[in-house]
C-alpha positions as CSV (number, residue, x, y, z in Angstrom):
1,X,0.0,0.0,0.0
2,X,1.3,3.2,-1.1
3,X,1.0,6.3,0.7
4,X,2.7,10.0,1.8
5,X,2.9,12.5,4.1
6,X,4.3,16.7,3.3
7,X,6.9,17.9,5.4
8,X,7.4,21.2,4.5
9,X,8.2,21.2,1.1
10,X,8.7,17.9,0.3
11,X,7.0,15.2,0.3
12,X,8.2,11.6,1.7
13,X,6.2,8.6,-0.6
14,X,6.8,5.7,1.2
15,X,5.4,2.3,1.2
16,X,2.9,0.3,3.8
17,X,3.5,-3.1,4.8
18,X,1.4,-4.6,7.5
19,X,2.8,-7.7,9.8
20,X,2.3,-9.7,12.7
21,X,4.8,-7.0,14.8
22,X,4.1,-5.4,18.0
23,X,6.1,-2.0,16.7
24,X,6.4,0.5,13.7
25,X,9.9,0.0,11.9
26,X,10.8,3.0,9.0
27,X,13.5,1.6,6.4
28,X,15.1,4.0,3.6
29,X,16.7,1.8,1.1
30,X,19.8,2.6,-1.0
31,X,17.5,3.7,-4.1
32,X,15.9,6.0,-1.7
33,X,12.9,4.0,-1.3
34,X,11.2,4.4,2.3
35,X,9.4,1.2,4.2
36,X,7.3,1.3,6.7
37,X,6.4,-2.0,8.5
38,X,3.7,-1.5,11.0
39,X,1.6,-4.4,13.2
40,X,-1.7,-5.0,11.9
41,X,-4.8,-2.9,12.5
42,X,-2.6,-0.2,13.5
43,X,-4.6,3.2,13.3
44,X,-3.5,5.0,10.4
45,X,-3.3,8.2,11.9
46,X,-0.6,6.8,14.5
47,X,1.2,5.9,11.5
48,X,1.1,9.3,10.0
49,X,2.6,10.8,13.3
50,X,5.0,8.1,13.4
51,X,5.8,9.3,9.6
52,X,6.2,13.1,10.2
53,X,8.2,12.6,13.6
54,X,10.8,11.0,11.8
55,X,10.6,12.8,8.3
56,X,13.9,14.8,9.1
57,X,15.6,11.6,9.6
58,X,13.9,9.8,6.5
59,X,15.1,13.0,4.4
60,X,18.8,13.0,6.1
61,X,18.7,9.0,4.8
62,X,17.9,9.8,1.5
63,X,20.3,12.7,1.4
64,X,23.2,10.3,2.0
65,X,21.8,7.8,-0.2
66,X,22.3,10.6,-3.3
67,X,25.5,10.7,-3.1
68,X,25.8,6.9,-4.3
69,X,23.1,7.9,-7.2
70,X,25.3,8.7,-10.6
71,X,23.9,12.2,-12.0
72,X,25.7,12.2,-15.1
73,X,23.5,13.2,-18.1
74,X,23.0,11.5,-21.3
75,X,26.1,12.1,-23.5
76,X,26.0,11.9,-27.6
77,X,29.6,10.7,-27.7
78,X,30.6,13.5,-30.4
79,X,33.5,15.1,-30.9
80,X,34.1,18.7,-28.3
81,X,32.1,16.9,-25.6
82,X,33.6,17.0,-21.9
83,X,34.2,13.3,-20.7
84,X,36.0,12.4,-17.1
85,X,38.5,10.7,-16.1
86,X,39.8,10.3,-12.7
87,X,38.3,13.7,-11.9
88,X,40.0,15.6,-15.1
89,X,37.9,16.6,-17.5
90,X,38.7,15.7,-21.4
91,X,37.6,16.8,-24.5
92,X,36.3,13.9,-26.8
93,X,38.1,13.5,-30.1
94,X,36.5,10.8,-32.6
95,X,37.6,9.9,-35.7
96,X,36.6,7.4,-38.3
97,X,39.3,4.9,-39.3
98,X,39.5,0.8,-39.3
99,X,42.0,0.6,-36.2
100,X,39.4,1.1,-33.2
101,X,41.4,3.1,-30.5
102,X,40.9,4.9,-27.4
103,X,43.6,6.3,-25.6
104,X,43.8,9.7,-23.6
105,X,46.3,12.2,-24.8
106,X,47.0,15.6,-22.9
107,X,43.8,17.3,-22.7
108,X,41.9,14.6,-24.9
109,X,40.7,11.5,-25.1
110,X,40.9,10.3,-28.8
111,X,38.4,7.5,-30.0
112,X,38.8,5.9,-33.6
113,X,35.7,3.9,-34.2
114,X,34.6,2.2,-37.6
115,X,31.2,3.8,-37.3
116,X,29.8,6.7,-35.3
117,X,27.6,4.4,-33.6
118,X,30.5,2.3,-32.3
119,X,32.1,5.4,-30.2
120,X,30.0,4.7,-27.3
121,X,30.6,1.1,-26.7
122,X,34.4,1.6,-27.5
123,X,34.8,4.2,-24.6
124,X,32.4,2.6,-21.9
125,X,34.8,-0.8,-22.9
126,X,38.0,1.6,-21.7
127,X,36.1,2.9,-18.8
128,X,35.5,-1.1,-17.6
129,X,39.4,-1.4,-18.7
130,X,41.1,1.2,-16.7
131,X,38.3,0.8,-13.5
132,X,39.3,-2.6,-13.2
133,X,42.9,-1.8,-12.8
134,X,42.5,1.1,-10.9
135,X,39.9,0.4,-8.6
136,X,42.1,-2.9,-7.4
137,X,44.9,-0.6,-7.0
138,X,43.6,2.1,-4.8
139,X,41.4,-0.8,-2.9
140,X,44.0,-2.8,-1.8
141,X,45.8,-0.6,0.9
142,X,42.0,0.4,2.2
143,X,41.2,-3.2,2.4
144,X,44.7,-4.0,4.3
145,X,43.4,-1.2,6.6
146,X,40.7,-3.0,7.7
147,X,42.0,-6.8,8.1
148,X,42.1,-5.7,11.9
149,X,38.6,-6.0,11.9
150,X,38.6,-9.9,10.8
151,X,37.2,-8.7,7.9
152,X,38.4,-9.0,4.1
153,X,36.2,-8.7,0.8
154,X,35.7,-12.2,-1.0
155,X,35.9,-10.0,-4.2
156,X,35.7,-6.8,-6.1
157,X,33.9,-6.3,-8.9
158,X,32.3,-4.1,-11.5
159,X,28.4,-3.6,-12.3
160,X,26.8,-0.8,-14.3
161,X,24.4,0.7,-11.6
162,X,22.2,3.3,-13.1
163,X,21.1,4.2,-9.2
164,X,24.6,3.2,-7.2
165,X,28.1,4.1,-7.0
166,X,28.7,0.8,-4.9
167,X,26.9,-1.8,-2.5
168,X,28.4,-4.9,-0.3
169,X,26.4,-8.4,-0.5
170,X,25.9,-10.3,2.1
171,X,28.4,-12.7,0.4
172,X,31.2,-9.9,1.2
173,X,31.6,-8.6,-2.5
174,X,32.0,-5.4,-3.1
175,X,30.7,-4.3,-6.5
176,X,31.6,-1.1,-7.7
177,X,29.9,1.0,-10.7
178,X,32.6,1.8,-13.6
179,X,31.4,5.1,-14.1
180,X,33.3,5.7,-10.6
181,X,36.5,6.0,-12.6
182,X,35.1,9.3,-13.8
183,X,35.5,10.4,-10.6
184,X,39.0,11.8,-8.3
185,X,40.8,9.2,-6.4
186,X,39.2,10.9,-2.9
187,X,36.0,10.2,-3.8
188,X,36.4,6.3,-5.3
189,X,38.8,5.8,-1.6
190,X,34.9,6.9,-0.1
191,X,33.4,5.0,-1.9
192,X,35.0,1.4,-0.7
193,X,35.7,2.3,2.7
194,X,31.9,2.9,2.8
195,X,31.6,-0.4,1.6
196,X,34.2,-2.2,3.6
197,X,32.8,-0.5,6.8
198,X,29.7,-2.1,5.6
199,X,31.4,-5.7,5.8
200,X,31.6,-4.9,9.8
201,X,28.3,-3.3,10.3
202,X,25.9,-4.2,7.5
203,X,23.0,-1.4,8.4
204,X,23.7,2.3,8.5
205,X,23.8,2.3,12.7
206,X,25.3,4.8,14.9
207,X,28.1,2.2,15.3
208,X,28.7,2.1,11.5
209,X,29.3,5.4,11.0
210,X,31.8,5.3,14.2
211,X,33.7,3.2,11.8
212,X,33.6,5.4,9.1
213,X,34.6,8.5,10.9
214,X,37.8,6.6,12.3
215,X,38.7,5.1,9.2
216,X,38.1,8.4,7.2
217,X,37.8,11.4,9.2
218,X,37.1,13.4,5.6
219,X,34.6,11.6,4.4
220,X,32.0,13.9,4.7
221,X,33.8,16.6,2.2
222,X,34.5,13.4,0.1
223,X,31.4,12.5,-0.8
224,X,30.4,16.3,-1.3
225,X,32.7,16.8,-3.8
226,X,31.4,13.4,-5.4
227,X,27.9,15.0,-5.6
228,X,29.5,18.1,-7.3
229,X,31.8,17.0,-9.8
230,X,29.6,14.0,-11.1
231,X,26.9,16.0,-12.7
């Protein structure tokens, strides 16, 4: 069941799910989503007030959900365009020749492609390239970092995510999304010690972002600067 409440000027959709519980339990999921579980027969108007007295927590939630939510906008892959790498911005070059190519050069990143419609595909493939080389390389300190916690990833990998920049499975795999490479090294370094933290404390408590603060005193301005420059 589907319902909402206004808190000033925004309004919090969430979702109803009645079961056999004795209290009301508000979840905001990593896609922003928000859950309410509530015993059955509860009055809907105590649910409301439950609702709005937590609203500024729900919208704190979803605030620090964003940040993991990739913003960039459709691109047309043409030459002139502004594409990132590693936080430095590049101008796209394509040209038309039978050697495909991608390679960055100075202030460019050259593509040859056999067809217009093959530059795309040719320079997401170098994305996945280079994010599976880097990523490893600035996760393995970080992960050394926290074997003092008994704890250790079973693997890293890549996943296009059109709503993540990362998430931890029960499992212990970290999957990371290769548009992350667009980003600087800071904010990729936020990105898995968010997740490794998560390997210790798999929910978003008080005790979990303990964790995070001594692991990564700066996170905070990290994952600013993530929502800025990925736009």
């Amino acid at each position: 069941m589907s319902s909402s409440i206004q808190f000033g000027s925004k309004t919090i959709d969430f979702q109803l799910v009645y079961s056999k519980r004795k209290t009301l339990g508000i979840t905001v999921t990593p896609d922003m989503e928000v859950i309410v579980k509530v015993p059955e027969h509860a009055p809907m108007e105590k649910v409301m007030q439950k609702v709005r007295k937590r609203a500024p927590w729900i919208l704190k939630q979803q605030s620090f959900f964003l940040s993991f939510h990739p913003k960039t906008p459709p691109r047309r892959y043409i030459s002139g365009e502004s594409h990132l790498y590693m936080g430095r911005q590049y101008q796209l070059s394509v040209k038309i020749g039978n050697k495909e190519t991608v390679k960055y050069r100075g202030a460019f990143i050259e593509v040859t492609a056999r067809r217009k419609d093959r530059v795309e595909g040719l320079l997401r493939t170098w994305y996945k390239m280079h994010a599976s080389a880097r990523f490893m390389e600035i996760a393995q300190p970080l992960i050394g970092k926290f074997e003092k916690y008994g704890v250790s990833p079973s693997g890293l990998y890549l996943q296009e995510m059109p709503k993540r920049w990362g998430s931890c499975t029960p499992k212990g795999k970290i999957i990371l999304n290769p548009d992350l490479i667009k980003a600087p090294k800071p904010c990729i370094e936020y990105v898995i010690v968010h997740e490794l933290c998560h390997l210790v404390h798999h929910d978003h408590t008080q005790k979990f972002f303990d964790l995070q603060n001594k692991e990564m005193p700066d996170w905070a301005k990290r994952k600013e600067r993530l929502e800025k420059i990925m736009v």
